[in-house]
N, C-alpha and C positions, 0 to 999 in steps of 0.2 A: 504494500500500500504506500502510495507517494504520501508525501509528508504535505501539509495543509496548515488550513488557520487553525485546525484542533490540536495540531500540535503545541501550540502556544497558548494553551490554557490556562487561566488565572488559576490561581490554588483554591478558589472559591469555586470553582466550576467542578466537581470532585463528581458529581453527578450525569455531567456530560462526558466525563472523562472515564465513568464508566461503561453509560449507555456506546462511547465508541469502543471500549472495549466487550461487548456483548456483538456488535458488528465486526470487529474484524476476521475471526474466523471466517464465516461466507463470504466475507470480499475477499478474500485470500484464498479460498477455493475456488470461487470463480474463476477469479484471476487464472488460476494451475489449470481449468479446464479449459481456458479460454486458450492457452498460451498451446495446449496439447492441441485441440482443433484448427487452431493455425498456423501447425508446422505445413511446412511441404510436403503434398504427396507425390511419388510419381505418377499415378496411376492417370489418365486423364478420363472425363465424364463421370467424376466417381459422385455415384448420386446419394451413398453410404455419407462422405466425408461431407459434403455439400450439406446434408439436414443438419450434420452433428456442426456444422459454423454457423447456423442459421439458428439452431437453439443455444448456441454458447451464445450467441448475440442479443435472446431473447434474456436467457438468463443474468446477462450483463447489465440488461435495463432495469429487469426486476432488483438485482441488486442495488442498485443503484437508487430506487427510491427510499429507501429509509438512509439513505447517506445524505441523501438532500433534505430530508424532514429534520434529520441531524443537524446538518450544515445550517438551517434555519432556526434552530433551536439559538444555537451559538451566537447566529447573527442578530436575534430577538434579544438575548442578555446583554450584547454587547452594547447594543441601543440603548435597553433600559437602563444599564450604569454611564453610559456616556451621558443619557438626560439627566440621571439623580444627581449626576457629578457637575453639570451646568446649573442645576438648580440653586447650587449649594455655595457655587460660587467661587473665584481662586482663593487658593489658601495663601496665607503669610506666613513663612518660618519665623519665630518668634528667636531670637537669639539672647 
């Protein structure tokens, strides 16, 4: 799995940092089946290898939704604390 904005979780985020660990198993199979379906055949018209790229493509989409419900999660919090933090107003370091 490529590295993203989830990588860079606040420590507060403990709960998204799980739900993306509960996802990466399946995107990481997928991945491996994806990667098997699109080696080279030699074979040509092979209508066997043709279904099984067309369902690793299906299966890449369907993974791919709760990645983005994720990825939305993330980008929901990150708003909500950038507004509470404009709210709030700049701080002054008191020395």
């Amino acid at each position: 799995m490529s590295p993203g904005f989830w990588t860079h979780l606040p420590p507060g985020a403990g709960d998204l940092r799980q739900q993306l660990g509960q996802l990466r198993p399946t995107i990481e199979k997928v991945n491996g089946e994806v990667r098997g379906a699109l080696k080279p055949s030699p074979k040509k018209n092979d209508w066997d290898r043709e279904l099984q790229v067309k369902i690793a493509l299906i299966e890449v989409g369907l993974a791919e939704i709760p990645v983005a419900v994720h990825g939305d999660k993330i980008l929901t919090r990150a708003e909500k604390v950038k507004e509470g933090s404009e709210k709030r107003g700049p701080r002054t370091i008191r020395g």
